[in-house]
TIVOMI-783264 format. One record per atom (N, C-alpha, C): x, y, z; atom name; residue number from 1; residue in three letters. Coordinates in Angstrom, 1 decimal, m for minus. Layout:
N
ATOM  c1  c2  c3  atome  num  residu
ATOM  X  Y  Z  CA  NUM  ALA
...
//
This chain:
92
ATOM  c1  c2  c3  atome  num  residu
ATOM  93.5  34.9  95.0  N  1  UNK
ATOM  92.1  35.1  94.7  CA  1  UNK
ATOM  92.0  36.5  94.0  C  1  UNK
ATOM  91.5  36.4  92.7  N  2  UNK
ATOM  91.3  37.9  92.2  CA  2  UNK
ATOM  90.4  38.8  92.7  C  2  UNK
ATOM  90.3  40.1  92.4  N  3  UNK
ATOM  89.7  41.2  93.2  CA  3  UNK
ATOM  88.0  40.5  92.9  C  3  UNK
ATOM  87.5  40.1  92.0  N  4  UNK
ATOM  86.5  40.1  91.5  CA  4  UNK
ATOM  85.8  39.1  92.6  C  4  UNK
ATOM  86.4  38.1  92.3  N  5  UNK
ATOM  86.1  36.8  93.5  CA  5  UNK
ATOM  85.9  37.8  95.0  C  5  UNK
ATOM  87.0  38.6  95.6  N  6  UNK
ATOM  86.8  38.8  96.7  CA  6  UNK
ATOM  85.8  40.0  96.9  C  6  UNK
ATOM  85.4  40.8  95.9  N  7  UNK
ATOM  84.5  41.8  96.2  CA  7  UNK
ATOM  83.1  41.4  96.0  C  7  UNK
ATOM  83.1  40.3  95.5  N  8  UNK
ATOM  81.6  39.3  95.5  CA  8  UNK
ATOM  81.6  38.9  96.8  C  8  UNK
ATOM  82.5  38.2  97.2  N  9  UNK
ATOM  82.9  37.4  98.8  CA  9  UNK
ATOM  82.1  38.4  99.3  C  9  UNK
ATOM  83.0  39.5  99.7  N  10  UNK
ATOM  83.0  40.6  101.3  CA  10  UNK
ATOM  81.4  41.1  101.0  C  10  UNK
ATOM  80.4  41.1  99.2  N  11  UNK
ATOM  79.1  41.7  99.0  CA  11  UNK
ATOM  78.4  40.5  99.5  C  11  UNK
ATOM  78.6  39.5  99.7  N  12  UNK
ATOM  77.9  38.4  100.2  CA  12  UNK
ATOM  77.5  37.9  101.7  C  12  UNK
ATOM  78.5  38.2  102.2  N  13  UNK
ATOM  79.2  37.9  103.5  CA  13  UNK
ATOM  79.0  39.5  104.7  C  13  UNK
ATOM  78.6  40.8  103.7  N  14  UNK
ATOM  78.5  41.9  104.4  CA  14  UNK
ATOM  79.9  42.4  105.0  C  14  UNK
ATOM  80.8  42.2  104.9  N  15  UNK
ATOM  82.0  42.8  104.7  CA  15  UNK
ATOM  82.6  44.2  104.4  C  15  UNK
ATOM  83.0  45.2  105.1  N  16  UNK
ATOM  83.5  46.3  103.8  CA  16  UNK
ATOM  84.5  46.1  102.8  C  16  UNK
ATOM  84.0  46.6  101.6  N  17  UNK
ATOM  85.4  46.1  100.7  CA  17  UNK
ATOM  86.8  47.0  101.0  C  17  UNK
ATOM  86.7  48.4  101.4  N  18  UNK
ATOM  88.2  48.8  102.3  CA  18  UNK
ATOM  88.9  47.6  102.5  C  18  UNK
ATOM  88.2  46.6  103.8  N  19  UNK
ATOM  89.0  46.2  104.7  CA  19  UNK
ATOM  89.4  44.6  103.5  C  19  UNK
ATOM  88.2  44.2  103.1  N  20  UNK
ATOM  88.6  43.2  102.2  CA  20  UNK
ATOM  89.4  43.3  101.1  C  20  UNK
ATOM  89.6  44.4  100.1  N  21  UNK
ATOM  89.9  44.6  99.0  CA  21  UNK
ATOM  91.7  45.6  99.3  C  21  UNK
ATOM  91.3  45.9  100.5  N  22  UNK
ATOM  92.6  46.6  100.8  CA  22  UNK
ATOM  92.4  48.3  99.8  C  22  UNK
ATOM  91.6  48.9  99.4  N  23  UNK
ATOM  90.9  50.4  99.2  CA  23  UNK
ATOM  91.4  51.3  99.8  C  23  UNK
ATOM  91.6  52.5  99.2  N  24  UNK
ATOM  92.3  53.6  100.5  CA  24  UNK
ATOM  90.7  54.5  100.7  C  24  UNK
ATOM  90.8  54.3  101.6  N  25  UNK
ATOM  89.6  55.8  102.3  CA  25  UNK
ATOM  90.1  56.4  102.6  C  25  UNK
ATOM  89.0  57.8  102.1  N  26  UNK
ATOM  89.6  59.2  102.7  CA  26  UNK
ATOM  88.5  59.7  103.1  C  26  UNK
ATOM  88.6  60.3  104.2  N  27  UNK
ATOM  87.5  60.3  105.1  CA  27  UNK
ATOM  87.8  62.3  105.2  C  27  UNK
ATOM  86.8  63.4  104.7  N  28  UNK
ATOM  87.6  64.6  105.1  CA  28  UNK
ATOM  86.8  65.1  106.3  C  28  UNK
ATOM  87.2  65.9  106.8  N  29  UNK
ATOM  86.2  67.1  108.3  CA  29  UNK
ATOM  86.4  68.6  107.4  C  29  UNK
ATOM  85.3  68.8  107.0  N  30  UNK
ATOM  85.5  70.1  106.3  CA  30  UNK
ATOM  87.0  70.1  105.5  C  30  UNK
ATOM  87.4  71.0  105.2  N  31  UNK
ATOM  88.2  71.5  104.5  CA  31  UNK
ATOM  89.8  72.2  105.2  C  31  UNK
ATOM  89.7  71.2  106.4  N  32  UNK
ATOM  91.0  71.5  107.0  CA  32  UNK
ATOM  91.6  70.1  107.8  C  32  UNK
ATOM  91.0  69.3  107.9  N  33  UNK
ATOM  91.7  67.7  108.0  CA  33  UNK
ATOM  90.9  66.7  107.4  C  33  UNK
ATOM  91.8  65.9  106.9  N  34  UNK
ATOM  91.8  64.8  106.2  CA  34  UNK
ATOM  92.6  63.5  106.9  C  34  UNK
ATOM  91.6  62.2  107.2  N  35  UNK
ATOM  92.7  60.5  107.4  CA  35  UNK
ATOM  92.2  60.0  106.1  C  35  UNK
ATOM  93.7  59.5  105.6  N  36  UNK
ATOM  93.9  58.7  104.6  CA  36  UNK
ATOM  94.3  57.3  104.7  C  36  UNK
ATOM  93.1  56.5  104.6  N  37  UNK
ATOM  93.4  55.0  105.3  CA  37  UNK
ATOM  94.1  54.3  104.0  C  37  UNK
ATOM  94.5  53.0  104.4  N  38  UNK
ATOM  95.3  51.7  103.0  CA  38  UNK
ATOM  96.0  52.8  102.3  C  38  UNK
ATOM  96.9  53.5  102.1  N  39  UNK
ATOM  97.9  53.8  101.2  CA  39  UNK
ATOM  99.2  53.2  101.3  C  39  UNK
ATOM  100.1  52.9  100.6  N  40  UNK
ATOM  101.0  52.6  100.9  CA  40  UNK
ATOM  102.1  53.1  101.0  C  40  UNK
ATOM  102.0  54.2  100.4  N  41  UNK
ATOM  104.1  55.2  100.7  CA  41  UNK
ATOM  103.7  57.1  100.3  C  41  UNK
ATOM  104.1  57.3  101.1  N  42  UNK
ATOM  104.4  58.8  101.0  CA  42  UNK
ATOM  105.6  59.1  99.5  C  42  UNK
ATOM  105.1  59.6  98.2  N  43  UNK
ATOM  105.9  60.0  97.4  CA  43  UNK
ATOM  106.7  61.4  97.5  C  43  UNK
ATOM  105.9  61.9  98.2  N  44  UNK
ATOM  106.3  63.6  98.2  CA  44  UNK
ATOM  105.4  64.3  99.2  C  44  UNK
ATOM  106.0  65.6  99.9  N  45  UNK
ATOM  105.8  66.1  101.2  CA  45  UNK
ATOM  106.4  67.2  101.7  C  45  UNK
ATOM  105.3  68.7  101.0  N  46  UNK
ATOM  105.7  69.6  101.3  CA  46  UNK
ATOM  104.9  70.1  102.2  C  46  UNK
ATOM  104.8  71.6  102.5  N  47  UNK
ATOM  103.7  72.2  103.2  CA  47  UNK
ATOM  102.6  73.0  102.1  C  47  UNK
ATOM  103.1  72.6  100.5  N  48  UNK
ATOM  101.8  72.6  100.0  CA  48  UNK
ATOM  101.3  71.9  98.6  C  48  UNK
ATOM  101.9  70.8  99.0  N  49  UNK
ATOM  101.6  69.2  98.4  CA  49  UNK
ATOM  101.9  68.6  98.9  C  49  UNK
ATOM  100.9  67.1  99.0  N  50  UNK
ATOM  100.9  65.5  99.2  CA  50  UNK
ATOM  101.0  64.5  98.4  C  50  UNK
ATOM  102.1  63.9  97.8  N  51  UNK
ATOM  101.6  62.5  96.8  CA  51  UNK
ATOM  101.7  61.3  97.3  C  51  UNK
ATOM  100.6  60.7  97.3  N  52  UNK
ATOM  100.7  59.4  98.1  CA  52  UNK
ATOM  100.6  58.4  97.2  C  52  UNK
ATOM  100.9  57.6  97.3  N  53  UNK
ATOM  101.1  55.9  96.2  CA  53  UNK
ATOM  100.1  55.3  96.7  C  53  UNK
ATOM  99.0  54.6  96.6  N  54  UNK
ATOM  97.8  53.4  97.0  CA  54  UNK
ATOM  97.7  52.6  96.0  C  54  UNK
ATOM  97.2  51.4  96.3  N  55  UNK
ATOM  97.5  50.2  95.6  CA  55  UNK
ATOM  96.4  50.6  94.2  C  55  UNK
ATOM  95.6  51.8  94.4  N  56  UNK
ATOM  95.1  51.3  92.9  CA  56  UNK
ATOM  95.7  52.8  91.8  C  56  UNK
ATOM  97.1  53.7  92.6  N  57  UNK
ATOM  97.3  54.6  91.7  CA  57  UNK
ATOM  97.9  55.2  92.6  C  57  UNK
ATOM  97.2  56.5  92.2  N  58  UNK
ATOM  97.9  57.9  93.6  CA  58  UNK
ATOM  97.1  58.9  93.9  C  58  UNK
ATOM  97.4  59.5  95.1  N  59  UNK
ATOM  96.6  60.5  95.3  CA  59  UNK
ATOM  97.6  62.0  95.9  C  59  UNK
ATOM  96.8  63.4  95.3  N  60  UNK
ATOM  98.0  64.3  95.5  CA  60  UNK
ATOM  96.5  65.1  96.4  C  60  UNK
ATOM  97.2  65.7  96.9  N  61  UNK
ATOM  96.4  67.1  98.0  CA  61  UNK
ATOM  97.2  68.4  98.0  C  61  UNK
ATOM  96.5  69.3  97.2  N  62  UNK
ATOM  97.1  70.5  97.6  CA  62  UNK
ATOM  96.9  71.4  98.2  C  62  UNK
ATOM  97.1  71.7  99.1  N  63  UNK
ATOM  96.4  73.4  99.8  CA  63  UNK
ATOM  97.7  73.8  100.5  C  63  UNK
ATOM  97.1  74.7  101.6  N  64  UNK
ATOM  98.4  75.7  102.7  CA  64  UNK
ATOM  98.5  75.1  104.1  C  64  UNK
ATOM  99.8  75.0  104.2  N  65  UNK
ATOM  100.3  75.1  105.2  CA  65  UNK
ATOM  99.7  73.6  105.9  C  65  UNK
ATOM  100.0  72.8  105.2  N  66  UNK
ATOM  99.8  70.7  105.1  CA  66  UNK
ATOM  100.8  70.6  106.0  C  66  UNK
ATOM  100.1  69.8  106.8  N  67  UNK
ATOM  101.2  69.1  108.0  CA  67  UNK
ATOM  100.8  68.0  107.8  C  67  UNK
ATOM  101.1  66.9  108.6  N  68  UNK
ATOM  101.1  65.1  108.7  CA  68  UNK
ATOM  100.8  64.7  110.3  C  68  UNK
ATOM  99.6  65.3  110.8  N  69  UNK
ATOM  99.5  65.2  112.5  CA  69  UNK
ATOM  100.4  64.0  112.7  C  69  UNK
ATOM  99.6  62.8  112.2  N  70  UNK
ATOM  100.2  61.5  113.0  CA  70  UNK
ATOM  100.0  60.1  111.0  C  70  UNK
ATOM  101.0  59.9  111.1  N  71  UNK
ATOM  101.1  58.4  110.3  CA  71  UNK
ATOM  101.9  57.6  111.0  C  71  UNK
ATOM  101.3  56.1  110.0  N  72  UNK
ATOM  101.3  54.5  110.3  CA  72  UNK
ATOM  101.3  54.0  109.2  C  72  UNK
ATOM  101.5  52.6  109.2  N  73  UNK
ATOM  101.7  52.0  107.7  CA  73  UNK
ATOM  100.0  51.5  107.7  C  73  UNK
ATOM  99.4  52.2  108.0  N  74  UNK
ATOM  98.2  52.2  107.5  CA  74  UNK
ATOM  96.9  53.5  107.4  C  74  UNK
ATOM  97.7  54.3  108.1  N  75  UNK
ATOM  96.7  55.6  107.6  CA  75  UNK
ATOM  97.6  57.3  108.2  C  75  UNK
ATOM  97.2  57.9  107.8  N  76  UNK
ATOM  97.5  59.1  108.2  CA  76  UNK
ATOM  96.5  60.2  108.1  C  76  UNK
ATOM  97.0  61.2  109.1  N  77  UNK
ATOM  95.9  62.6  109.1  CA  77  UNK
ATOM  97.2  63.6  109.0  C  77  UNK
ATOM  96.0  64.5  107.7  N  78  UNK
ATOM  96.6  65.8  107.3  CA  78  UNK
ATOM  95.8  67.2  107.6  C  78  UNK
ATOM  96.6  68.0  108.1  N  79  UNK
ATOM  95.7  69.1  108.6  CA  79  UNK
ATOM  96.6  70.3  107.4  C  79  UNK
ATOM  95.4  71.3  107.9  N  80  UNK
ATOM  95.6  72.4  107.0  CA  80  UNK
ATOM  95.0  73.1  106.4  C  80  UNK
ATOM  94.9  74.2  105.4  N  81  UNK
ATOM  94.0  74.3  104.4  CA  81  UNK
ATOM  93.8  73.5  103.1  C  81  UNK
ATOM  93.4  72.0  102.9  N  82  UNK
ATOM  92.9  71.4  102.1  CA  82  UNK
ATOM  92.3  71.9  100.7  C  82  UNK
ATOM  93.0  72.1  99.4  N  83  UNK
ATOM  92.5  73.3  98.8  CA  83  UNK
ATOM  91.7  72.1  97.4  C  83  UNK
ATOM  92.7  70.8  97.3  N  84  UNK
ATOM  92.3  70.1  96.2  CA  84  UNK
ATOM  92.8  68.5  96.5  C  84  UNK
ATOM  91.9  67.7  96.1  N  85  UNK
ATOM  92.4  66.9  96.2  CA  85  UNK
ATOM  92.5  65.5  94.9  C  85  UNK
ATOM  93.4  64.6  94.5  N  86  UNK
ATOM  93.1  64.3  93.0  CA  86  UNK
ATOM  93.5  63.1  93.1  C  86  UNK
ATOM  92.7  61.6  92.4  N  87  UNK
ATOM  92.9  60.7  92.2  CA  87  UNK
ATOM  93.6  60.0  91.1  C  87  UNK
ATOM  94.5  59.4  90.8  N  88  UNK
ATOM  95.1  59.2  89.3  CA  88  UNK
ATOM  95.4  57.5  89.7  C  88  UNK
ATOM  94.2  56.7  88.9  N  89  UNK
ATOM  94.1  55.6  88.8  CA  89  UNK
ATOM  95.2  55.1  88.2  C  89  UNK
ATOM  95.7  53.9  88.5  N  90  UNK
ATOM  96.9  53.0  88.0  CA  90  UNK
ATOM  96.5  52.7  86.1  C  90  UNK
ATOM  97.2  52.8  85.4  N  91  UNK
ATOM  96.9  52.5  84.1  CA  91  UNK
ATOM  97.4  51.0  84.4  C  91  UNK
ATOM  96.2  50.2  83.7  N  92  UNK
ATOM  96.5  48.8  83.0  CA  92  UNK
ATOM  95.7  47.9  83.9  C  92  UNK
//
């Protein structure tokens, strides 16, 4: 079923599209933790960058002293000083 069909569905039906479309949310608490829901793989993982793969690109986070409280193959929380955060849509 293409995205189009199902993001009509889940607007119809009252649905969230996260859960329907498979969407990463990022949910922040001020400027020192972040859960990053639907991503799919950790690319990279320092203590002052994050690059994470989601189904529609990537997302990088930079600040100080980034940890990874707790991950799952479906979300994780990052604590820290959160300095930037950047979305880089999938080309095509």
């Amino acid at each position: 079923m293409g995205q189009r069909i199902r993001s009509a569905a889940a607007d119809r039906l009252g649905l969230p599209k996260d859960a329907v479309l498979g969407e990463t949310v990022i949910t922040m608490e001020g400027a020192r933790t972040m859960v990053i829901e639907n991503y799919r793989s950790i690319l990279f993982y320092g203590d002052g960058c994050l690059k994470l793969l989601t189904g529609d690109g990537k997302i990088s986070v930079e600040g100080k002293g980034l940890g990874i409280e707790y991950y799952d193959g479906e979300s994780m929380k990052v604590t820290g000083r959160i300095c930037r955060v950047e979305l880089e849509e999938r080309q095509g």
